[in-house]
N, C-alpha and C positions, 0 to 999 in steps of 0.2 A: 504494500500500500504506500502515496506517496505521504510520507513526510516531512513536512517545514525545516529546511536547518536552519535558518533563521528569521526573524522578521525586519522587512527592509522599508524603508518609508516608502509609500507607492508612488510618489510623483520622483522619485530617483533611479526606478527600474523602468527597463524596457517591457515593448508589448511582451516579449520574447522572454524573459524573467519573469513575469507577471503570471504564467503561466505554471499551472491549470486555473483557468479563471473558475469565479464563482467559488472558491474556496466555503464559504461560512454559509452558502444557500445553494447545498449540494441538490436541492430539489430542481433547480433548474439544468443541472446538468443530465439529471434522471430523465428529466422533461428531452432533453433536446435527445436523448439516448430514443427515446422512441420516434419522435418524431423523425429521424435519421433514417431508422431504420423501418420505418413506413416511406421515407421519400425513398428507399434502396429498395422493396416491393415495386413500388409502382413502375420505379425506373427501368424493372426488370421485364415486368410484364410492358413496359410499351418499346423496349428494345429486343426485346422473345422472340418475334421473328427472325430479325436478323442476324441473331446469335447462332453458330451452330451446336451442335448439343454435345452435352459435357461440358456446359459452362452454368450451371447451377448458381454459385456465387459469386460469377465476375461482378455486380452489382452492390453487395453487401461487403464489401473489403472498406470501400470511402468509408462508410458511413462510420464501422468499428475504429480505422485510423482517426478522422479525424476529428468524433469523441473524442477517444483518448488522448490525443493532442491538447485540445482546446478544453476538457473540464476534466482529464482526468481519468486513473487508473478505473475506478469504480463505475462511472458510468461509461466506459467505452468497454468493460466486462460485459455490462448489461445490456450493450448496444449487441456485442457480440453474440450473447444468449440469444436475443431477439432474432436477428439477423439468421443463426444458424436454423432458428424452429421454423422460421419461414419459409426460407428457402429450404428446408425437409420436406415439408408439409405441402409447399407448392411445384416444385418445381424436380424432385427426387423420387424416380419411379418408386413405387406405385405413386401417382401422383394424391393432394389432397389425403395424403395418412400419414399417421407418423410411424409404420413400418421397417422394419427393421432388418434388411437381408446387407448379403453381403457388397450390393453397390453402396448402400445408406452409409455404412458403416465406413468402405473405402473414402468414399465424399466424406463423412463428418469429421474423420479422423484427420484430412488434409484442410478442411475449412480451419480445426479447431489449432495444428500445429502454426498453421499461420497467422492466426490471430493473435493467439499467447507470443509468437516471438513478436509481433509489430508492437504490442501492449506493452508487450517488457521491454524494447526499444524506445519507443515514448519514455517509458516509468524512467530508465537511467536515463536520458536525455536531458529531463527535464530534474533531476538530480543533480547529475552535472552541473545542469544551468543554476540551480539554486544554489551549491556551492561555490560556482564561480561568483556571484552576485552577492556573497556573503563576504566571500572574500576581498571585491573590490573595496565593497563598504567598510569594510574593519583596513585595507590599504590608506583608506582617502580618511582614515579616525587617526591613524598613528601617522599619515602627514601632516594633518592641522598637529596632532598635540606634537611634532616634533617643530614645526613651524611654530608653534604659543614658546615650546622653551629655548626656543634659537633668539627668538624678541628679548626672551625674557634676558637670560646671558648676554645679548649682546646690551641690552640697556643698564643693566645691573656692571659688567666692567666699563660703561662710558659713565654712572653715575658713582663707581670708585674712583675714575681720576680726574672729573670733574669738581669732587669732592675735596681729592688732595691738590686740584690746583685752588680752592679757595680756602682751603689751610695756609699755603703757602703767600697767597693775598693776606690774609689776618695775621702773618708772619712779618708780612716788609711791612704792615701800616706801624707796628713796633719799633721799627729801627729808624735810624736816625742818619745813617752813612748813607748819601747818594747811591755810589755805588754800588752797594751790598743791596739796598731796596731794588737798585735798575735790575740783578742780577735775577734775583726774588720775581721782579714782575717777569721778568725775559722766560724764568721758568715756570711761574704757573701760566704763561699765554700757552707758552709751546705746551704744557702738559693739558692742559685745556681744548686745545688743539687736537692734541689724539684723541682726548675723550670722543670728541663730535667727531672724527673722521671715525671710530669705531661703532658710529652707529651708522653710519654712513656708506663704509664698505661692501657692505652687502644686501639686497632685496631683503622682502618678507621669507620668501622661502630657502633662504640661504644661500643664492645661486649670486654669485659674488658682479657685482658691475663692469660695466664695458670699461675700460681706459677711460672713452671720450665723456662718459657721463657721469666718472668718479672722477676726472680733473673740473669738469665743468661744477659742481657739488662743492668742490674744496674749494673753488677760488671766489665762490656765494658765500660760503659763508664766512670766507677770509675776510670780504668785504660787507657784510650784513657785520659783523663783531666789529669793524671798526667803524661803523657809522659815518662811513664816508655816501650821502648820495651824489655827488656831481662827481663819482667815476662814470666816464659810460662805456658799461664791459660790453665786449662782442666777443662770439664763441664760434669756432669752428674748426669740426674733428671729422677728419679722415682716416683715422684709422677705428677698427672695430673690437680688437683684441681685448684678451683680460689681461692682466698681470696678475703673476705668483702672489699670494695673497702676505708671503711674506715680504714682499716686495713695495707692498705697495701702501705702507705706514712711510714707509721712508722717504720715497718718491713723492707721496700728499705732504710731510713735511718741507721737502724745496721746493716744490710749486708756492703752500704758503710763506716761507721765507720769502720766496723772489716778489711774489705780489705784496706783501708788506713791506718789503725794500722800495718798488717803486710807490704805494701808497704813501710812504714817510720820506722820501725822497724828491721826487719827479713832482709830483703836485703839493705843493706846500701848503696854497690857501687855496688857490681856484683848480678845479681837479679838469680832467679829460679824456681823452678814449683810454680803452686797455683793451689789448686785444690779445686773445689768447689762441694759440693754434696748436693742433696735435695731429701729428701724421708719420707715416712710416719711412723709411728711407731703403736705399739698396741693401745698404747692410744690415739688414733684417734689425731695426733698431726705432726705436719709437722716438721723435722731437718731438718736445715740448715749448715751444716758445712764446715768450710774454714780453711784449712790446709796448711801452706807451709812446706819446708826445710830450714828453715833461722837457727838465732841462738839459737831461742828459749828465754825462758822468764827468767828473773834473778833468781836466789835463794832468796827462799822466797816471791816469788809475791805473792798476794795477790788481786784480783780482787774489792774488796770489798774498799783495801785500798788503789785504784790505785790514783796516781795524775791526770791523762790525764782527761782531763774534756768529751771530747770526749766518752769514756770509762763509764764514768759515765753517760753519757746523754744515749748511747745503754743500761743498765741496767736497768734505770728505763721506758726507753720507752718498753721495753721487758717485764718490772712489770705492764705497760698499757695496753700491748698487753694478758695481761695474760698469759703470758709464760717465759721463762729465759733466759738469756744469758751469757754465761759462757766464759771464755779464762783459759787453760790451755795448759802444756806441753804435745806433743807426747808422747804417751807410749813408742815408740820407740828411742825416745828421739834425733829426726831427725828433731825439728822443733815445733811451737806451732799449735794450734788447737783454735779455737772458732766456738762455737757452739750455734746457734740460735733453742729454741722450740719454736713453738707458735701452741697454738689448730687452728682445721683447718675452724672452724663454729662457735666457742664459744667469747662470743665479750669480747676484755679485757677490765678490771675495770679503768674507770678513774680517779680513785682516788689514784690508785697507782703510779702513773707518780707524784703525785702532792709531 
């Protein structure tokens, strides 16, 4: 008999899962068992003619399958009862009896082997199917709940170092030495910083962002935190790839470095474009470049010899990342330029950071 392996809300299964219909008002399936197998009479007798003989139940097979299809082990039985008495009685020398010699017996024995296997073909069929659709369900259960605790973990470590960047705010308002406060604020930004890029990193269901649309995300909120509106950023990414997700804390760190540089640099009081570009090159390697129209970089700079500790901390995280990172003047001489490479699969050296 069929049994339920589970119950599945009905508007999330198909026709085809849904089945045997009528479950809970098996009377209607009783119902259509007869009615079947009177529409498999009549069909028989108004194609009797044209049948040659020895076809008794060509007529009465639909009716048994596709009961049991459609409502079920129990009434495509009952279809098949029906169906076998009939076609005895009408159409199984002696005609009109229910007689019993050895044609009856050859016929009933082959109507009934045939029936029992379509019936029990349905019956697993639609097991199977009830299995597989219990399965999906309990799939698409332990993706939400693995999806709720990826939210959760990822918001619970952005609101630990979120946390401990404003320990470290409640720290410098204490002190009293410029420098030791500058140092103070320089590291709860940057710790502050990774909190929101680690919620940021990645979608709701874990699947980690494109390149173009985790640089585009970090350089919002780079400038959303410092309340500059008359930047006017313009965004555009031709490359599609991800980065190693170990990769890509470090990489969101010099992107904001280099866009706080020109924020606190290039625009002092009146601000203007930033444009941001990401695209791939030959050598399988991802640029990153950030351009405004400020003032541009003093005569003589020197990247290498810059003071900004900042500056220094995006150079050697770029030497970690296996790749470089540069600030120079426009060629047009409309503004500086800084330029992040990093390979796009190749994992950088840790040793170079050190």
């Amino acid at each position: 008999m069929f049994r339920a392996v589970g119950e599945l809300p009905k508007n999330s299964l198909t026709f085809l899962q849904r089945l045997p219909l009528a479950r809970s008002r098996p009377w209607i399936g009783y119902g259509v068992a007869i009615v079947a197998s009177l529409a498999g009479l009549l069909t028989r007798w108004g194609v009797g003619a044209a049948l040659p003989a020895g076809f008794p139940y060509i007529t009465f097979f639909p009716p048994v399958i596709l009961t049991a299809f459609f409502f079920g082990v129990r009434p495509g039985a009952l279809a098949a009862i029906l169906c076998g008495l009939l076609s005895w009685y009408f159409f199984i020398p002696p005609l009109e009896s229910f007689a019993l010699d050895y044609r009856a017996i050859v016929a009933l024995a082959f109507f009934t082997l045939i029936v029992v296997v379509d019936i029990a073909l349905v019956h697993w069929m639609q097991l199977a199917n009830a299995r597989l659709a219990l399965a999906e369900k309990r799939s698409a259960e332990l993706a939400g709940t693995r999806e709720m605790l990826f939210q959760e973990l990822q918001h619970r470590v952005g609101n630990n170092l979120q946390m401990m960047s404003a320990i470290l705010q409640l720290q410098e308002r204490r002190l009293k030495d410029d420098t030791a406060k500058f140092a103070l604020s320089e590291a709860s930004r940057r710790l502050g910083l990774v909190g929101r890029l680690q919620r940021t990193l990645y979608k709701s269901d874990g699947a980690q962002l494109s390149l173009g649309n985790y640089i585009d995300r970090i350089v919002r909120d780079t400038l959303g935190v410092s309340g500059r509106e008359d930047i006017l950023y313009s965004f555009d990414a031709q490359a599609s790839g991800v980065l190693p997700s170990e990769n890509a804390v470090p990489t969101a760190l010099v992107v904001a470095e280099a866009i706080s540089n020109t924020i606190e640099h290039a625009y002092d009081e009146q601000g203007g474009p930033l444009e941001v570009t990401v695209v791939e090159n030959d050598d399988d390697c991802y640029v990153i470049c950030i351009q405004d129209e400020g003032k541009g970089l003093p005569d003589g700079f020197e990247l290498k010899n810059a003071n900004s500790l900042g500056l220094r901390i995006a150079v050697s995280l770029a030497r970690g990342l296996g790749g470089e990172f540069t600030l120079d003047n426009r060629e047009d001489g409309k503004g500086a330029i800084a330029r992040l490479v990093i390979p796009m699969s190749k994992e950088g050296n840790p040793d170079a950071a050190a």
